[in-house]
LUMNU-736023 format. One record per residue: y, z, x of N, C-alpha, C in turn; residue in one letter. Coordinates in steps of 0.2 Angstrom, whole numbers, plus 5000, padded with zeros to 4 digits. Each point is the difference from the previous one (the first is absolute). Layout:
BEGIN
YZXYZXYZXA
...
This chain:
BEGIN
482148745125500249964994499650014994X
499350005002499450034995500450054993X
500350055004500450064996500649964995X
500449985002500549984998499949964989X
499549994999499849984993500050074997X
499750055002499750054998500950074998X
500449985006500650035003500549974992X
499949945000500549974995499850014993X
499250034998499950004995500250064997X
499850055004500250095001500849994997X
500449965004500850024999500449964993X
499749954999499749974993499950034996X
499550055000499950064994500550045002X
500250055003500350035000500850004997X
500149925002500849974996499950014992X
499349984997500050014994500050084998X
499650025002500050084997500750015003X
500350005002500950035002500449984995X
499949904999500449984995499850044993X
499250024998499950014994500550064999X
499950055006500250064997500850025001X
500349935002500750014998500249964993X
499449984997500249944996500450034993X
500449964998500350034992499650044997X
500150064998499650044997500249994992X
499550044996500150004993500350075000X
500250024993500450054999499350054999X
500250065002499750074999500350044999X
499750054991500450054999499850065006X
500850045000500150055004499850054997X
499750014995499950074996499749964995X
499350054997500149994995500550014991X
499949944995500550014997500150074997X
499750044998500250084997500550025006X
499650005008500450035004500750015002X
500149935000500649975000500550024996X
499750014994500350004994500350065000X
499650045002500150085000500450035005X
500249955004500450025007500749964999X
500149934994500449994998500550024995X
499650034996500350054996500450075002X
499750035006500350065002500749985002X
500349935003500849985002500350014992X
500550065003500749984994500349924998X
500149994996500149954997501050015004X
500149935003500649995002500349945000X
500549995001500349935003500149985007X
500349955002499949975008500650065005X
500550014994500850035003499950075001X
500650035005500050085002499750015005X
500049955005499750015006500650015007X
499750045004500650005006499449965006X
500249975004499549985005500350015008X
499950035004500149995008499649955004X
500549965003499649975004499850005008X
499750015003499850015007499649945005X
500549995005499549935003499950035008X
500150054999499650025006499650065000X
499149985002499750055000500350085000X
500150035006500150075001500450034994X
500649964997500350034994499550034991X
499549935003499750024992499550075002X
499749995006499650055001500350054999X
500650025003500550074998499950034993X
500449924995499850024994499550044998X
499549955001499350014997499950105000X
500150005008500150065001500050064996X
500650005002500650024994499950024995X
499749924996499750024991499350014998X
499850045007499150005001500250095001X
500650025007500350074999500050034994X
500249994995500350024993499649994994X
499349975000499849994996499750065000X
500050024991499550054997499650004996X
499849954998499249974998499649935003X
500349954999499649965005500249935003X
499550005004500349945007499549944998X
500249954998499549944998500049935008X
499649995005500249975004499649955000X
500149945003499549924999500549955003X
499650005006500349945007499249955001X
500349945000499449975002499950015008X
500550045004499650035006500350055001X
499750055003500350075000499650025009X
500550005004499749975007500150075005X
499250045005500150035001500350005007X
500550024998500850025005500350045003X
500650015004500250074998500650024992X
500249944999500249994991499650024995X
499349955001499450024995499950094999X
499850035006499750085001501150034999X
500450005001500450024999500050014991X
500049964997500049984992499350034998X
499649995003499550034997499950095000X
500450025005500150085000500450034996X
500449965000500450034993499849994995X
499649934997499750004995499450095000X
499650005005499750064997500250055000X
500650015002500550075001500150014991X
500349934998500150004993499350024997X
499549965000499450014997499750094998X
500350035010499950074999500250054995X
500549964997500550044996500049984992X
499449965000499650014992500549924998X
500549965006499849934995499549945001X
500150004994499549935001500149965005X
499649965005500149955004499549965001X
500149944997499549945002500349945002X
499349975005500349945003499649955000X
500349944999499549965000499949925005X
499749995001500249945007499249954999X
500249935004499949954998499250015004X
499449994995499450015004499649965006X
500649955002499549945004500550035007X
500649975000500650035005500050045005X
499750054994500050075006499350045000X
499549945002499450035000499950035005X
500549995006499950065006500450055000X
500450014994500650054999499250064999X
499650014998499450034995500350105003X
500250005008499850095000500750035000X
500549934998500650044999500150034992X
499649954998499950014992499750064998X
499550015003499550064998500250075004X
500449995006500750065001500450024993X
500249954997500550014996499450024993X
499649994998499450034994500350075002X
499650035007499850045000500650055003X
500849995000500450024997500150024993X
499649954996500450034992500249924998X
500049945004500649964997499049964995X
500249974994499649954998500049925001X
499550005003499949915004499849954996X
500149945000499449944998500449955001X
499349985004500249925002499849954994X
500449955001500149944993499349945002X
499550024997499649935002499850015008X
499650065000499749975009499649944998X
499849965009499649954999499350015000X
499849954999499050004998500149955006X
499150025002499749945006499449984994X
499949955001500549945001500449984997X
500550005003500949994994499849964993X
500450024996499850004992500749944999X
500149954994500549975000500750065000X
499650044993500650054999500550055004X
499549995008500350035006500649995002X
500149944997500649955003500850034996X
499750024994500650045000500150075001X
500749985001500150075005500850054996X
500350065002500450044995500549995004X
500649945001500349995001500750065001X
499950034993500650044999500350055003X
500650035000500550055004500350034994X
499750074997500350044996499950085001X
500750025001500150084999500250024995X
499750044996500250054994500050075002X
500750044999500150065001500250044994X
499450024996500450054995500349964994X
499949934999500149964994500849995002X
500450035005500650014999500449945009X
499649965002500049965004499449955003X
500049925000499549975003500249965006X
499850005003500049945006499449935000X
500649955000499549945001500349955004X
499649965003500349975007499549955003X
500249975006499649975005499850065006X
500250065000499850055005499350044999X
499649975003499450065002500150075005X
499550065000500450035006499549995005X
500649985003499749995010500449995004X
500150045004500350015007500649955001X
499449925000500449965004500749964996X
500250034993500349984994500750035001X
500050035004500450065006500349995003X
499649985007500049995006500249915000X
499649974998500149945001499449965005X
500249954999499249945007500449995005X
499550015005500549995007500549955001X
499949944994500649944999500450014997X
500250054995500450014996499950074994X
500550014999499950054992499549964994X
500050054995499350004996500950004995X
499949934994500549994996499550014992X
500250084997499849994991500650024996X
499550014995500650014996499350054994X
500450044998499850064996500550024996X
499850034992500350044997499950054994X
500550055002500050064995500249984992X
499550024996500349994993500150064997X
500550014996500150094996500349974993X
499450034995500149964993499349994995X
500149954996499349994996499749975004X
500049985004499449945002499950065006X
500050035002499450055003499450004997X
500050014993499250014996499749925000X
500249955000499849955002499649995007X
500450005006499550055004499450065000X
500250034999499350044998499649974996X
500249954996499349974995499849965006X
500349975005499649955003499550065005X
500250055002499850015005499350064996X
499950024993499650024997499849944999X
499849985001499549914998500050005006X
500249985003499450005008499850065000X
500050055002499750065000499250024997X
500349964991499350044997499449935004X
500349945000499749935001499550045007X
500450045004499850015007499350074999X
500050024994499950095000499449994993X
499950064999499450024994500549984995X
499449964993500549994992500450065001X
499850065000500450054994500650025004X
500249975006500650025003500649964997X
499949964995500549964995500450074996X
499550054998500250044995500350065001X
499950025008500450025004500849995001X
500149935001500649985003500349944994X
499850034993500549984992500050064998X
500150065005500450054998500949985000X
500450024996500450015000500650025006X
499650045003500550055005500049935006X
499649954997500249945008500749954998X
500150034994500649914998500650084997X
500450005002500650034999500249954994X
500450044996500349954994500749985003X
500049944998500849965004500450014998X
500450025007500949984999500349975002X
500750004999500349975005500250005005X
499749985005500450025008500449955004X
500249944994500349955006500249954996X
500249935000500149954997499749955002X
499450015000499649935004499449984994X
500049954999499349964997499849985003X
499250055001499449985003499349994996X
499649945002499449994997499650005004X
499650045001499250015006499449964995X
499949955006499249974997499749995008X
499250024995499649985005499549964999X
499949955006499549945000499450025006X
499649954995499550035004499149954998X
499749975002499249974999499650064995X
500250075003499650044996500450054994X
500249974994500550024994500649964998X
500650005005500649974997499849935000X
499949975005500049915001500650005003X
500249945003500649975003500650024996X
500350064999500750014995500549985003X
499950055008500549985005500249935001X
499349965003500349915001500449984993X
499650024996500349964992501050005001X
500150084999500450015000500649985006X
499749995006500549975006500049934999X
499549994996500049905000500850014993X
499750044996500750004994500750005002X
500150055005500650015005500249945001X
499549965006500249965002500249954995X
499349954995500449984997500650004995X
500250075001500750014992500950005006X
499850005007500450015004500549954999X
500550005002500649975000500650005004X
499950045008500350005003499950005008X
499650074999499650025007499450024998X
499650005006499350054998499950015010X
499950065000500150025008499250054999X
499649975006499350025002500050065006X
499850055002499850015004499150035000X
499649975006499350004999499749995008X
499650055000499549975008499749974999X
500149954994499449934999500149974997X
499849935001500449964995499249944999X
499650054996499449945000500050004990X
500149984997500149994993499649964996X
499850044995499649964994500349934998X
499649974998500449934998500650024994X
499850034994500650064996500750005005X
500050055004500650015003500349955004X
499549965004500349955005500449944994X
499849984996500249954997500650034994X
500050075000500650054999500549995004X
499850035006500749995005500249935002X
499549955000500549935002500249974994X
499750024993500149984996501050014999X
500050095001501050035000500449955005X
499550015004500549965008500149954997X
499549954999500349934996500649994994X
499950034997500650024994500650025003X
500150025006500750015003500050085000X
499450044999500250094998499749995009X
500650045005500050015007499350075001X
499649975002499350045002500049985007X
500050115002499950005006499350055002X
499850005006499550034999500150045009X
500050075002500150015005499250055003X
499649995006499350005000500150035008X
499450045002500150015007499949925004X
500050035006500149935007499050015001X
499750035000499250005001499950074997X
499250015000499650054995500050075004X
499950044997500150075004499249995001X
499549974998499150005002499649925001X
499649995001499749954999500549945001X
499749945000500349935001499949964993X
499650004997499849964994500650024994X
500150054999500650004994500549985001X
500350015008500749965002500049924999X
499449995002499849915001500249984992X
499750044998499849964990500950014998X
500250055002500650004998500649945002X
499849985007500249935004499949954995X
499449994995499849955000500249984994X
500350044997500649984992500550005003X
500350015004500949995001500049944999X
499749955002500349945001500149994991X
499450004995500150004994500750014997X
500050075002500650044997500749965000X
500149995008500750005003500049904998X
499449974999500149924996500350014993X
500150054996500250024993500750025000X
500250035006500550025002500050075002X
499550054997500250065003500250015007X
500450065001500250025007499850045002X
499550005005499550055002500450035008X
499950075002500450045006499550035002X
499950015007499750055002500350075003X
499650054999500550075002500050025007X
500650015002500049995008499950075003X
500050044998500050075001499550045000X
499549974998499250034999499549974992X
499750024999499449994996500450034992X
500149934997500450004994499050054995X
500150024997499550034995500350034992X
500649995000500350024992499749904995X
500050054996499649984993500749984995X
500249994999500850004994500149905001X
500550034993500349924996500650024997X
500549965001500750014997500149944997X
500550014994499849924997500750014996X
500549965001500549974996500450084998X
500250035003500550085001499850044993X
499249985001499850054992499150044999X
499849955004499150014999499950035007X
499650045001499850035007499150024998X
499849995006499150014999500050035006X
499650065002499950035006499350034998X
499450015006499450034999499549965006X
499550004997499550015006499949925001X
500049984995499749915002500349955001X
499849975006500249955005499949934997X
500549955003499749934998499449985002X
499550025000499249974999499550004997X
499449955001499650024995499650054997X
500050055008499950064998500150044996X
500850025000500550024996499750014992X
500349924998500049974996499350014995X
499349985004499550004997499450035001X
500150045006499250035003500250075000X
500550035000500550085001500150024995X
499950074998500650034996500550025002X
500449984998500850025000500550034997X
500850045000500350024997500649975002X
500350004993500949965003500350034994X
500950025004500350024994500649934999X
500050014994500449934999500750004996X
500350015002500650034998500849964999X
500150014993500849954999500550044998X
500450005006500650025001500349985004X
500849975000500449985006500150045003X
500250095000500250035006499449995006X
499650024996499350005004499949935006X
500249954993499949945006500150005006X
501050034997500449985006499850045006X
499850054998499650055009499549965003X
499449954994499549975003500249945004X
500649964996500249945006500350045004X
500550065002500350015008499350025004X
499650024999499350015003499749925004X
500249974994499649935002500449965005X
500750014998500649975006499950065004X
500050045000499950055008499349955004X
499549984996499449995006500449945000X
500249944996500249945003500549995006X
500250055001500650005004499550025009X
499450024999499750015006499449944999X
499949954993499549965002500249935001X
499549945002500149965003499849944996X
500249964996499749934994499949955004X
499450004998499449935003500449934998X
500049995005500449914999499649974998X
499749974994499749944999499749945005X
500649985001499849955005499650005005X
500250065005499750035006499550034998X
499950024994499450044998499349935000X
500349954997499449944998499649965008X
500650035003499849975009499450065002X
499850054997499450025004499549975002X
499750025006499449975004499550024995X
499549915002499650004994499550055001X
499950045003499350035003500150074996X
500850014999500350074997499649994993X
500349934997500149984992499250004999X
499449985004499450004999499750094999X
500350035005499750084999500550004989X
500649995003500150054995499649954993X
499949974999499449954996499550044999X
499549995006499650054998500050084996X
500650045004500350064998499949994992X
500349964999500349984992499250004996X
499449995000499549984998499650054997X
500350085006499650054999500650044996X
500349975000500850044995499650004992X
499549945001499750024992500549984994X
500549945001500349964994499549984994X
500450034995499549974994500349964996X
C-alpha cells in the first residue's frame, strides 16, 4: 500500500505531459517566407475548372491505377502516404518505382516519420534502388510537443499530368480486408489544373522534410505542366495543417455545413469533433438540413478511439443527426456530399486530429454531376449499414458510458 501514493503521482504526471503534448498548438510556418514564395510562384496561374476526376472505393483498383501512371511516367513520380507499409503491395510498388528510377525518372517518396518507424530497412531497400526517401518529422526522445504532429496526407503526382488523393495508405490489408470484414475508402484521380496544386502541397512537405535548397529544385517548371482542360469539374485543393495552413479544412466543412439547405451526408471512421464542427453538425440537423453520418461498427486498432467516438453519438443523434454503422467491414472513406452540389473528399477524418494536430489534404469540389456519383456511393454503403436508434442507444450499460467518458478525456476536446 506503501507504493500506491508514489504509483499515482508517476501516472498523474504522465497524464500531463500526454495532455500537454496533445494540447492546441500555435500555428507554425511550414517554410520559410522566401521559400514558399518561390515554390508558389512556380504553379501556373489557373482557375478551379477543367478537371476530370475518377473515383475508386476500392483499394486494389486505385493501386492498378497508380500503377499504370507510375508505368508511363517519363519524368517524374511524386509520392507521400502517411503509411507506406512493408507488404507484398508495399515491395510490389516499390519495384516498379525503381524499375522506373533505372530509367532516369525521377522518383521520390515520402512517408509519415512517427508511423513507420519500423518500416526503416524497407525504405533504405528502396534509397539504394535509386528511389529518394524522407520521412516527415521522425520523433525525438524525449517526445517534443511538435512530435504530435504528424503528415496526415495521401498524394500522387505523376508527371504533373495526374494526382491522387484519398483515405488510402499502401497496405496490403486495404485489399484484403480485417478478418471481420472489408477495408471501405474512397480515393481519387484528378486530370486538370488542380494537379499543380498537389504538387505545391507535396513540394512543401518535401522541402519542410529535406535541406533549404531542395525548394529550388522542385520550382522548376518541368514539375507544374501548364493547364488544360481535361474535364468539367471544379476543383479546390486546400491543405490544413498546425505547421503552415491552419484549420482551412474544418473552416471550410463548418461553411458547408452552415450554408446547407438540404442534406449533408458524412462518411468517417470517427466521429470525435472539434467544438467548431460538433456545434456545426447539430447546429444543420437542428434547422431541419437531414445530417447523416455513416461510421464503422468498431476500430480496425486499439479500444480508445472507438470508445471516444461512442461518447458523441449520444450528442449528435440529441440534435438530430442520423448516425449508421457499416455492416460490412471497417468504413475508412473520408468524403461529404452536401445538397446535390458540394462534394469534399481527402485524407481528413471527423477528429481532432484531423482537424487540429494533422496535416491534411482535401479536394473540394462544386458540381452536381459529381455529386450525383458521390451520393450513389453513399446510398450504396447505406443500403448495407445499420442507424443507431436513439432510444436504445441512451439504454447503454452504465459501465460502457463510464469507459467511453473516460475514452472522451484522452480525445483531447478543446
Amino acid at each position: 500500500m506503501n507504493g500506491w501514493p508514489i504509483v499515482l503521482c508517476i501516472l498523474a504526471l504522465l497524464a500531463v505531459y500526454v495532455a500537454w503534448l496533445a494540447g492546441k498548438p500555435g500555428q507554425e510556418p511550414l517554410l520559410d517566407q522566401a521559400t514558399e514564395k518561390l515554390l508558389r510562384e512556380a504553379v501556373p496561374e489557373h482557375g478551379p475548372d477543367g478537371n476530370s476526376i475518377e473515383i475508386f472505393t476500392g483499394f486494389n483498383p486505385m493501386v492498378e491505377a497508380i500503377e499504370k501512371d507510375v508505368s508511363e511516367a517519363s519524368s517524374y513520380v511524386h509520392i507521400l502516404f502517411f503509411k507506406y507499409e512493408d507488404d507484398p503491395v508495399g515491395r510490389r510498388l516499390a519495384a516498379l518505382l525503381a524499375a522506373k528510377a533505372a530509367e532516369g525518372v525521377e522518383v521520390r517518396l515520402m512517408v509519415d516519420g512517427a508511423v513507420n518507424t519500423g518500416r526503416r530497412r524497407l525504405y533504405a531497400d528502396m534509397r539504394a534502388m535509386g528511389i529518394e526517401v524522407r520521412e516527415f518529422r521522425p520523433l525525438h526522445v524525449p517526445l517534443r510537443k511538435s512530435d504530435n504532429y504528424r503528415n496526415h496526407r495521401k498524394i500522387v503526382v505523376v508527371d504533373g499530368k495526374s494526382a491522387y488523393i484519398g483515405g488510402m495508405n499502401i497496405a496490403e490489408r486495404y485489399g484484403t480486408g480485417l478478418d471481420w470484414g472489408c477495408w471501405r475508402d474512397t480515393q481519387i484521380r484528378i486530370s486538370g489544373p488542380a494537379v499543380a496544386d498537389c504538387e505545391l502541397a507535396f513540394a512543401m512537405d518535401w522541402t519542410h522534410a529535406g535541406a533549404p535548397g531542395s525548394a529550388v529544385e522542385l520550382a522548376s517548371p518541368k514539375y507544374y505542366a501548364e493547364p488544360s482542360v481535361e474535364g468539367p469539374y471544379n476543383v479546390e485543393i486546400l491543405c490544413s495543417g498546425p505547421i503552415g495552413e491552419g484549420p482551412v479544412i474544418m473552416d471550410r466543412i463548418c461553411s458547408m455545413l452552415d450554408s446547407a439547405r438540404d442534406y449533408a451526408w458524412f462518411e468517417s471512421p470517427y466521429l470525435i469533433p472539434t467544438p467548431e464542427i460538433k456545434a456545426a453538425l447539430c447546429g444543420a440537423a437542428r434547422r431541419g438540413v437531414d445530417v447523416r453520418l455513416i461510421i464503422p461498427p468498431r476500430g480496425d486498432r486499439g479500444v480508445l478511439t472507438p470508445l471516444a467516438t461512442k461518447a458523441y453519438i449520444q450528442e449528435v443523434l440529441d440534435a438530430g443527426v442520423r448516425v449508421a454503422t457499416y455492416d460490412k467491414g471497417y468504413m475508412h472513406s473520408k468524403t461529404i456530399v452536401c445538397d446535390d452540389r458540394l462534394v469534399t473528399v481527402g485524407s481528413t477524418n471527423i477528429d481532432v486530429r484531423s482537424y487540429i494536430l494533422d496535416l491534411e489534404i482535401n479536394a473540394f469540389i462544386d458540381n452536381a454531376d459529381f455529386a450525383s456519383r458521390m451520393k450513389k456511393a453513399f446510398l450504396d454503403d447505406e443500403s448495407v449499414s445499420t442507424y443507431i436508434d436513439p432510444a436504445t442507444w441512451k439504454k447503454r450499460p452504465l459501465y460502457e458510458k463510464i469507459a467511453e467518458g473516460f475514452a472522451k478525456i484522452f480525445s483531447f476536446e478543446f
